[in-house]
C-alpha positions in Angstrom: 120.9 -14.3 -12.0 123.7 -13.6 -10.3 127.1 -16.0 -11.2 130.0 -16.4 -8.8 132.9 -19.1 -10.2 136.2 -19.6 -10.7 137.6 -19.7 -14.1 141.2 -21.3 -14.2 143.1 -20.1 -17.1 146.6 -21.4 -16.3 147.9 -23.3 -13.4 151.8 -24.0 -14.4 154.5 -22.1 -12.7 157.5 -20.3 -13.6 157.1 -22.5 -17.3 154.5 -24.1 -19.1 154.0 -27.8 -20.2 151.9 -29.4 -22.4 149.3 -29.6 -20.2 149.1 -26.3 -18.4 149.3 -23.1 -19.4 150.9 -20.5 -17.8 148.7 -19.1 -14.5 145.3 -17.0 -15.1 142.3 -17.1 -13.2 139.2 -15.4 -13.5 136.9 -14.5 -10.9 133.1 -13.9 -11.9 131.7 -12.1 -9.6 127.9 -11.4 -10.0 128.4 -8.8 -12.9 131.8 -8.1 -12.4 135.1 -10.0 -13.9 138.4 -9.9 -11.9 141.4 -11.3 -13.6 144.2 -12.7 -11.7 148.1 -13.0 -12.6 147.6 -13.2 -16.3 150.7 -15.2 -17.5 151.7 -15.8 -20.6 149.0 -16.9 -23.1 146.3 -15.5 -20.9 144.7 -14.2 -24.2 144.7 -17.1 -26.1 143.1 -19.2 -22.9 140.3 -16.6 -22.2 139.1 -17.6 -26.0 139.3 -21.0 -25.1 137.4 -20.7 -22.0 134.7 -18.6 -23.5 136.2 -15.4 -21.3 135.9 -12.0 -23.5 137.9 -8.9 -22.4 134.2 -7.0 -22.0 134.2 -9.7 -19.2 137.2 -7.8 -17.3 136.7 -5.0 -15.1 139.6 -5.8 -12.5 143.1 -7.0 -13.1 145.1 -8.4 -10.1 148.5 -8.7 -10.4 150.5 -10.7 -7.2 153.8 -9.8 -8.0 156.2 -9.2 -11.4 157.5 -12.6 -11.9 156.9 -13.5 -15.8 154.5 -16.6 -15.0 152.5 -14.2 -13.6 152.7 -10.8 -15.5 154.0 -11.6 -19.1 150.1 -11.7 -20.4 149.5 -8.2 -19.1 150.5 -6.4 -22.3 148.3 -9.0 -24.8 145.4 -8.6 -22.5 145.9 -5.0 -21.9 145.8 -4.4 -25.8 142.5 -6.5 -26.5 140.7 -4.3 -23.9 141.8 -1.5 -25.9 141.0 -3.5 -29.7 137.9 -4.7 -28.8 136.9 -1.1 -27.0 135.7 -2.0 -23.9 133.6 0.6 -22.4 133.5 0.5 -19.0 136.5 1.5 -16.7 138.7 -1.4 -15.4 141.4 -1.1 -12.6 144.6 -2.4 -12.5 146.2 -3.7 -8.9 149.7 -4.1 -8.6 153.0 -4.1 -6.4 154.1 0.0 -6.6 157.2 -1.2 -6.4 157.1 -3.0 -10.1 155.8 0.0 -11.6 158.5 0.2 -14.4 157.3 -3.3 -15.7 153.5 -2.5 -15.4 154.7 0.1 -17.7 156.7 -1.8 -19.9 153.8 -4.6 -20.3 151.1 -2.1 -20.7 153.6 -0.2 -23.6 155.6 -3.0 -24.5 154.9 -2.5 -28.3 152.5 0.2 -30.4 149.1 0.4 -30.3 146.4 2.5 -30.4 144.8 3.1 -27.1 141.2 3.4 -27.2 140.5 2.0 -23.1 141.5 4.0 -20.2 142.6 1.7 -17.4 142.6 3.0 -13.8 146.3 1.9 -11.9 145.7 1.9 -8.5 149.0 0.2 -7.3 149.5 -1.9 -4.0 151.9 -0.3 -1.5 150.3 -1.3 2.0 147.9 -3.8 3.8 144.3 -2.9 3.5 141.5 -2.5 1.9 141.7 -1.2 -1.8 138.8 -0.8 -3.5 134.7 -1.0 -2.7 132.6 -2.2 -5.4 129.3 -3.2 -6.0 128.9 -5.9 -3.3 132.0 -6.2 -1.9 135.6 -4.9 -0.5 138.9 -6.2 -2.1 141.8 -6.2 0.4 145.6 -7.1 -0.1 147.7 -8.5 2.2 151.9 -9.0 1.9 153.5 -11.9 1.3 157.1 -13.6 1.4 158.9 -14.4 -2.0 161.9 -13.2 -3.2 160.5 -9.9 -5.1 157.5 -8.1 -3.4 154.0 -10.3 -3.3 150.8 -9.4 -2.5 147.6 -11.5 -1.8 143.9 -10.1 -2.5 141.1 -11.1 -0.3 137.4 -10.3 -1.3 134.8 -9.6 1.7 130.9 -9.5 0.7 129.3 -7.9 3.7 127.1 -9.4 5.9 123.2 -8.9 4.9 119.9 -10.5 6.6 118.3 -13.5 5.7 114.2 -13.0 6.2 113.1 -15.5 8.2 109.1 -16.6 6.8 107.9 -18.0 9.9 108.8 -15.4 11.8 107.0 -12.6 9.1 103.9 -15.0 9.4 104.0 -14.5 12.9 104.1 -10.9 12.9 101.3 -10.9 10.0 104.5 -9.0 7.7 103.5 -10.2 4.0 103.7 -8.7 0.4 105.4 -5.6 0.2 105.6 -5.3 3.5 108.2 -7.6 3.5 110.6 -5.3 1.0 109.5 -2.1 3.2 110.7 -3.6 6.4 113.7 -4.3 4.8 114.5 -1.0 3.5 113.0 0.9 6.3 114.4 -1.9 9.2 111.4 -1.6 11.4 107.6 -1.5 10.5 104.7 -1.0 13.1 107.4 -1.7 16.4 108.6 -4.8 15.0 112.0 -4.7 13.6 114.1 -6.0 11.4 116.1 -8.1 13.7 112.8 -10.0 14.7 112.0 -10.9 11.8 115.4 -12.4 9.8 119.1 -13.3 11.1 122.3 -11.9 9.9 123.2 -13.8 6.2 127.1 -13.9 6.2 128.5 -12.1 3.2 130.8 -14.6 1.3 134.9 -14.6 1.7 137.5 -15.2 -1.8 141.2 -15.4 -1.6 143.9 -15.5 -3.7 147.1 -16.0 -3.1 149.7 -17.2 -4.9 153.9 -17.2 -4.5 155.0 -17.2 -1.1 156.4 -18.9 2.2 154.4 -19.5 5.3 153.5 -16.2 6.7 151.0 -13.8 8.7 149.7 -12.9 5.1 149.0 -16.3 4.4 146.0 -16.5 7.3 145.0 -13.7 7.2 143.9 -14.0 4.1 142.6 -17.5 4.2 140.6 -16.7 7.3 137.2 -17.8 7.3 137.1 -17.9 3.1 134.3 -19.6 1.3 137.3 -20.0 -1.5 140.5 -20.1 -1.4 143.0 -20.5 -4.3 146.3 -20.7 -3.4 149.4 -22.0 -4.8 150.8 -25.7 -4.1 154.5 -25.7 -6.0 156.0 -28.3 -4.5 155.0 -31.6 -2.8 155.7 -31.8 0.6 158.9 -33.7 0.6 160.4 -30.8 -1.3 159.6 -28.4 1.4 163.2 -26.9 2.0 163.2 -26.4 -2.1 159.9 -24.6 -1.1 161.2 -22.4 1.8 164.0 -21.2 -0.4 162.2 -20.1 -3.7 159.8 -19.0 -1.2 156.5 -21.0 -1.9 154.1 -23.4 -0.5 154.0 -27.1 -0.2 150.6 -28.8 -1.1 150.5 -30.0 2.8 151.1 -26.3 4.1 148.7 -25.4 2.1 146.1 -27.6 3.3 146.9 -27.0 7.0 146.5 -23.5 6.4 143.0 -24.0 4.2 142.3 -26.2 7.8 143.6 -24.3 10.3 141.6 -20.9 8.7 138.6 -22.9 8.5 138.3 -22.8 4.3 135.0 -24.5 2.9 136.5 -24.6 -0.7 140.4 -25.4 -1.7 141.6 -24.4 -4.8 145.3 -25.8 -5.2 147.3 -24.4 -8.5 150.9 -23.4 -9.2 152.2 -26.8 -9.9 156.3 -27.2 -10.7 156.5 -29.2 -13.8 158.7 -31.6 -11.6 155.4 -33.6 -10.8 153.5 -35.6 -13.4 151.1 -36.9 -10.9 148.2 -34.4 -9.7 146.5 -37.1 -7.8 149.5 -36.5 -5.3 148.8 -32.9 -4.3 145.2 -34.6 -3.3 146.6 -37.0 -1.3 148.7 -34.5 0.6 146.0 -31.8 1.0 143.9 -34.6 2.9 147.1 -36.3 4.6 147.6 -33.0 6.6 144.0 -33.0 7.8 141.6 -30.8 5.2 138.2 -32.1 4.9 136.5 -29.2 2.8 135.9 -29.4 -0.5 139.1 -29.8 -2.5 140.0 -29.3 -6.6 143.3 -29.6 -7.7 143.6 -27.1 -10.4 143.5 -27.5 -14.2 143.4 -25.2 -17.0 139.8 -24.2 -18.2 138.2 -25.5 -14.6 135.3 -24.1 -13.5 134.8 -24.2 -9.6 131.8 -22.5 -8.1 131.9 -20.3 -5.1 129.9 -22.3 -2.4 126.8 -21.4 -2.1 126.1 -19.2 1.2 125.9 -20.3 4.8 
């Protein structure tokens, strides 16, 4: 059976309290695992959450900032202690090469894993996997960002009433599908198209085309909230979000599921970043992040 969810790992930014860990989210993605911004202490929360590096297969890194990078070397050597055996792929900013390569060598080890790097220069698409297209998108902070947006592709939804009609039953139903048409009628007449589902992830950054573009039409998206609204010039000039910008955008993109994280350890008070998403006009479903959530992906359309 096939498991899509949201694992939160960390959702504290730039330091950790006694409450929230530094950020890490895991994405399960019907058989595959893709690891977000491991921060520091990424390890230790993946045991905690019941997440085992033979989980990963994908590590996404937004940008070098150490709330967001400094688990990469811990997590990098368990893949290689506990052998994993199937290839995983690192995303980054090409521009923070050196400290991928620090974190990845930052002390000795014996390598036993090879891991793929496959930095982030551009816009675009970056990889296609089994069932689906991750994409990255630029974003505005004070050091290069990057978002990552996953795209399932559209399918088709059989339609039984319509099969009935057309006397299509058993495995006539699996040959139509494979072969799109089957004794002049085709596979349109019998199903509609089943929209493939829409993640997104972005995290530090100001208002900007990135920002929609990839919250567009997501079934999910997890984006950072830093500040509460009435800190929004401290926002604009670390370069992050407020929790009401990043409703209207969540609203505006038409988001089914919001995901806020990144919280400053100014605020003590969660229940405000609630009250703010909704205040600007999002009626979706809403979570305001914890460590160790779990938040499924909505089910399909």
């Amino acid at each position: 059976m096939s498991v899509r969810e949201l694992v939160v790992l960390g959702t504290a930014s730039q330091v950790p309290t006694r409450h929230r860990n530094h950020n890490g989210y895991l994405l399960r993605w019907d058989g595959e695992g893709i690891l977000f911004d491991p921060g520091e202490g990424t390890q230790r929360q993946m045991l905690r959450a019941g997440v085992a590096a033979h989980d990963l297969n994908r590590i996404c890194v937004t940008h070098f900032h150490g709330d967001h990078s400094l688990g990469l070397a811990g997590v990098i050597q368990r893949i290689n202690l506990d052998r994993v055996p199937h290839e995983i792929t690192a995303h980054y900013p090409r521009s923070g090469q050196r400290f991928f390569d620090r974190l990845r060598y930052a002390t000795a080890y014996r390598e036993t894993v090879g891991i793929t790097e496959a930095p982030v220069d551009a816009d675009g698409p970056l990889a296609r996997a089994g069932g689906y297209t991750l994409q990255a998108r630029k974003l505005s902070h004070p050091v290069e960002s990057y978002g990552y947006r996953i795209v399932e592709p559209d399918g088709r939804r059989m339609l039984p009433k319509r099969l009935a009609a057309h006397g299509i039953k058993g495995p006539d139903v699996g040959r139509i599908q494979r072969e799109g048409a089957l004794g002049g009628v085709s596979l349109e007449d019998v199903s509609e198209v089943r929209r493939g589902q829409r993640f997104a992830f972005v995290m530090d950054t100001r208002l900007c085309d990135g920002v929609y573009a990839l919250a567009e039409d997501c079934d999910m998206l997890v984006i950072e909230s830093t500040f509460l609204d009435d800190d929004e010039e401290l926002a604009v000039e670390h370069g992050h979000l407020t929790a009401g910008q990043a409703a209207r955008v969540a609203r505006d993109a038409g988001v089914r599921h919001l995901v806020l994280t990144h919280f400053s350890q100014r605020y003590t008070d969660p229940d405000e970043f609630e009250c703010q998403a909704r205040a600007a006009g999002y009626e979706g479903e809403l979570s305001v992040a914890y460590d160790l959530l779990r938040v499924p992906v909505p089910k399909r359309r």
